[in-house]
N, CA, C and O atoms as a GROMACS GRO file, in nm:
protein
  192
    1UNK      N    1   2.801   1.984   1.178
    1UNK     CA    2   2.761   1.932   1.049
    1UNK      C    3   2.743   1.780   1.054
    1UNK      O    4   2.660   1.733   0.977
    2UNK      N    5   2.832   1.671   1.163
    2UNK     CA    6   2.812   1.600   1.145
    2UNK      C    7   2.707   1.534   1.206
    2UNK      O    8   2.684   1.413   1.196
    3UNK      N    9   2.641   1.620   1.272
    3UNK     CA   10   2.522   1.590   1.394
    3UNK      C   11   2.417   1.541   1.309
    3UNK      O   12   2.336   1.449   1.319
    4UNK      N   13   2.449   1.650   1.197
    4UNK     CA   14   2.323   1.690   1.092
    4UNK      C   15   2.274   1.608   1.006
    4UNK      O   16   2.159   1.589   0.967
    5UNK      N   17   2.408   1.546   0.969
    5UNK     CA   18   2.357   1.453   0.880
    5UNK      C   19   2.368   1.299   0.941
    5UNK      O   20   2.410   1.213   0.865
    6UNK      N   21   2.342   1.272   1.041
    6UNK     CA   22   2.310   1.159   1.063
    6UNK      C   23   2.213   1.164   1.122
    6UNK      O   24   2.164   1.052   1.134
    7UNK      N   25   2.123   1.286   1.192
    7UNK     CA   26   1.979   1.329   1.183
    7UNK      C   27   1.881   1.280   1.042
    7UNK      O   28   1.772   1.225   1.024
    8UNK      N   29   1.980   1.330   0.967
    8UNK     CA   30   1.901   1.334   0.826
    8UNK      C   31   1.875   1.177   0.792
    8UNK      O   32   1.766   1.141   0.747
    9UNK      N   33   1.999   1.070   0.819
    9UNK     CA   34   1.953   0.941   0.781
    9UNK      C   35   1.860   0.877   0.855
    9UNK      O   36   1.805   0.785   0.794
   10UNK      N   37   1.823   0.896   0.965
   10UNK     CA   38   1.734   0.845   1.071
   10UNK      C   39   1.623   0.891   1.008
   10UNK      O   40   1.541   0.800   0.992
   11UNK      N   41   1.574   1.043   0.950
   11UNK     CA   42   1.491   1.052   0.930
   11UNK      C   43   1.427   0.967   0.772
   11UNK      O   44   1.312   0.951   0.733
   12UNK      N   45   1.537   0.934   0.721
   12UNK     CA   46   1.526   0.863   0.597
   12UNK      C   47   1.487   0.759   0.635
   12UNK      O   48   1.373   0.731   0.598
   13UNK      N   49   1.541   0.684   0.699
   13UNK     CA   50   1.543   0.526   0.730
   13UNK      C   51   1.380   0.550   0.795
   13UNK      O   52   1.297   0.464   0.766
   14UNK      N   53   1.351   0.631   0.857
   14UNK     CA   54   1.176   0.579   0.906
   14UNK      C   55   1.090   0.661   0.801
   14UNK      O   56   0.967   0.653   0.792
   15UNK      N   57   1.161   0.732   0.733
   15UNK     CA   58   1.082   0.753   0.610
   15UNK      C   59   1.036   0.674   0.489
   15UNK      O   60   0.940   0.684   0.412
   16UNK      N   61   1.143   0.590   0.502
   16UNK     CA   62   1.126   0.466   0.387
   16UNK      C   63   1.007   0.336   0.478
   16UNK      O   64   0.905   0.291   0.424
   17UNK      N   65   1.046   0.304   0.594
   17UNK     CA   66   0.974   0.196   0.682
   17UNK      C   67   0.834   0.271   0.684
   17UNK      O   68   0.750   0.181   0.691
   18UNK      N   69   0.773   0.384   0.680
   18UNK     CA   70   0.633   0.416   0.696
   18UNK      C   71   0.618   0.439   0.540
   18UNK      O   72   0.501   0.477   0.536
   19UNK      N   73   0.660   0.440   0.422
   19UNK     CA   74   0.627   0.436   0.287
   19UNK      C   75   0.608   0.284   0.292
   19UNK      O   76   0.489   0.254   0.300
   20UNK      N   77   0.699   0.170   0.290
   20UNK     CA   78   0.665   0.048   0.299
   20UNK      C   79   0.509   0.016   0.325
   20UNK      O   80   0.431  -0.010   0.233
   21UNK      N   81   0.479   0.021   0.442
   21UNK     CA   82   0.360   0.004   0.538
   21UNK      C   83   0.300   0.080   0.464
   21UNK      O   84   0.211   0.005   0.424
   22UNK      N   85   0.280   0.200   0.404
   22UNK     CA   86   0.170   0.247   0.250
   22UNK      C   87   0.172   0.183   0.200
   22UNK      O   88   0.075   0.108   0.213
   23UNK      N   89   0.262   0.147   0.108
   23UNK     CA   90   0.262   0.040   0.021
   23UNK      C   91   0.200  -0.090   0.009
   23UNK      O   92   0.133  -0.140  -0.082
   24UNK      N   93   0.241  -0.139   0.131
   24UNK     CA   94   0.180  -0.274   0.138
   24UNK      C   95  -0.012  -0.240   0.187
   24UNK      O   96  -0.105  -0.302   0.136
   25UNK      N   97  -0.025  -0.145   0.281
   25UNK     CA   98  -0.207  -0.084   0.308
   25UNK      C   99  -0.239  -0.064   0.133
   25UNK      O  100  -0.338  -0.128   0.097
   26UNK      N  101  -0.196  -0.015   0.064
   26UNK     CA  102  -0.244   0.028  -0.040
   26UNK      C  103  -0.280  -0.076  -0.151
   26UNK      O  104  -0.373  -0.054  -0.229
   27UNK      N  105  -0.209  -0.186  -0.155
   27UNK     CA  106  -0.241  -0.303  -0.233
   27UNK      C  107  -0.289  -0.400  -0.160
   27UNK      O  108  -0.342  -0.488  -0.227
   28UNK      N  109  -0.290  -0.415  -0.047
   28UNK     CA  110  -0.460  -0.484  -0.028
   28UNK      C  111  -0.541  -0.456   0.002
   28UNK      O  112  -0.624  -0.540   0.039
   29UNK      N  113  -0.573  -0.301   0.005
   29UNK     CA  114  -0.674  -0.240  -0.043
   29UNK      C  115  -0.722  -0.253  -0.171
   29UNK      O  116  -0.842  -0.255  -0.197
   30UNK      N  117  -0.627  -0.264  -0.257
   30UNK     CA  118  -0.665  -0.255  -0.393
   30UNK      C  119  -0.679  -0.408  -0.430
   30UNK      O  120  -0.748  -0.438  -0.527
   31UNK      N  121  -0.610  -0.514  -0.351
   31UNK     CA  122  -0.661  -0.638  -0.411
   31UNK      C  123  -0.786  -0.645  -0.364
   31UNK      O  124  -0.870  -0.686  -0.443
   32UNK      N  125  -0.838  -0.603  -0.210
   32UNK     CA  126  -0.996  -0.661  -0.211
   32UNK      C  127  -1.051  -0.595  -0.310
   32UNK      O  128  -1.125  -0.669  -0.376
   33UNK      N  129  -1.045  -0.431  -0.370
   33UNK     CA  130  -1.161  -0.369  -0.472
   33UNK      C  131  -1.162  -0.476  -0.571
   33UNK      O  132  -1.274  -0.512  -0.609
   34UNK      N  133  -1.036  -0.548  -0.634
   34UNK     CA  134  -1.054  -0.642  -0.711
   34UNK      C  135  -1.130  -0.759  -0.716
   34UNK      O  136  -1.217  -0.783  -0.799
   35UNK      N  137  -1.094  -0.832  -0.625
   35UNK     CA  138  -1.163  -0.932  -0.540
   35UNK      C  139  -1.336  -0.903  -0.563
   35UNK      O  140  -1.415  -0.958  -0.639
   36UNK      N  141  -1.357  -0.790  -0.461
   36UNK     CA  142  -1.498  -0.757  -0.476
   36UNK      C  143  -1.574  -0.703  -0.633
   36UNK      O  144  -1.694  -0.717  -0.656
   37UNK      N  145  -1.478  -0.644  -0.724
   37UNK     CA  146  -1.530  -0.706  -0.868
   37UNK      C  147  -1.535  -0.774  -0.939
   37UNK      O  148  -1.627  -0.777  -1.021
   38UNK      N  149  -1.421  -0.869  -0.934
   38UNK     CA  150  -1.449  -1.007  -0.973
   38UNK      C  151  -1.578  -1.077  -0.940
   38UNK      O  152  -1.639  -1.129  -1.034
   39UNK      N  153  -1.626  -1.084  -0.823
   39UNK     CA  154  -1.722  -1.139  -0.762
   39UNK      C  155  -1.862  -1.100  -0.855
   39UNK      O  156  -1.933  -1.170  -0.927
   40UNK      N  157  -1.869  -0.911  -0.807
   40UNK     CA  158  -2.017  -0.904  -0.828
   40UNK      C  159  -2.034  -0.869  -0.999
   40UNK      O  160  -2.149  -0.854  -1.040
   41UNK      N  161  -1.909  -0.855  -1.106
   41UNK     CA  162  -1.897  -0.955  -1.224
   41UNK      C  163  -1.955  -1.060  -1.267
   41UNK      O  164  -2.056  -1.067  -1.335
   42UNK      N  165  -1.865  -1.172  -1.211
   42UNK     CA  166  -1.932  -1.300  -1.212
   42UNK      C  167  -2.060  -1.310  -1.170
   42UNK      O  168  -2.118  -1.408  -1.217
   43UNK      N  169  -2.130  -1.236  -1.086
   43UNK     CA  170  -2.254  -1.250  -1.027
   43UNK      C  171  -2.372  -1.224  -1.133
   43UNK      O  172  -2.476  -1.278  -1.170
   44UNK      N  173  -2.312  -1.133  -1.155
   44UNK     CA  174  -2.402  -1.035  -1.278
   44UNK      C  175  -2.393  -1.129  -1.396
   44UNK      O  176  -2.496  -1.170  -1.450
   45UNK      N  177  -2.288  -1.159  -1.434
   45UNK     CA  178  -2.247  -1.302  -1.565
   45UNK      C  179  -2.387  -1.386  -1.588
   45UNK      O  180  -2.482  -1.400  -1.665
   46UNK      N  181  -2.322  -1.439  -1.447
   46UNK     CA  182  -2.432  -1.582  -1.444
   46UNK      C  183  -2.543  -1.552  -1.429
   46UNK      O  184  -2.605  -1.654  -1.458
   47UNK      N  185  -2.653  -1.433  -1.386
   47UNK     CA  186  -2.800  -1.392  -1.380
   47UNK      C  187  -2.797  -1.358  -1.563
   47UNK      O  188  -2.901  -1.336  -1.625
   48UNK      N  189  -2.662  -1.361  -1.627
   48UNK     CA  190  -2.763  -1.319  -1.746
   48UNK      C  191  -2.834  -1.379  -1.857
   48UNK      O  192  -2.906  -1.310  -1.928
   0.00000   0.00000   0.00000
């Protein structure tokens, strides 16, 4: 039993470190979509 559950925290502990690394891929992903609408926004703004 006790094998078991310190299996289980290892698998936690790199379960949380590869959610991180989502986390952080996922918002600057989402800051460039921002980024890149801000831009072609403003682009569009000023042609009008």
């Amino acid at each position: 039993m006790e094998g078991t559950n310190r299996s289980m925290k290892q698998v936690d502990e790199s379960n949380e470190k590869s959610l991180k690394g989502t986390l952080i891929s996922v918002g600057f992903v989402g800051a460039v979509i921002v980024i890149m609408w801000v831009a072609v926004f403003s682009l569009y703004m000023s042609r009008i």
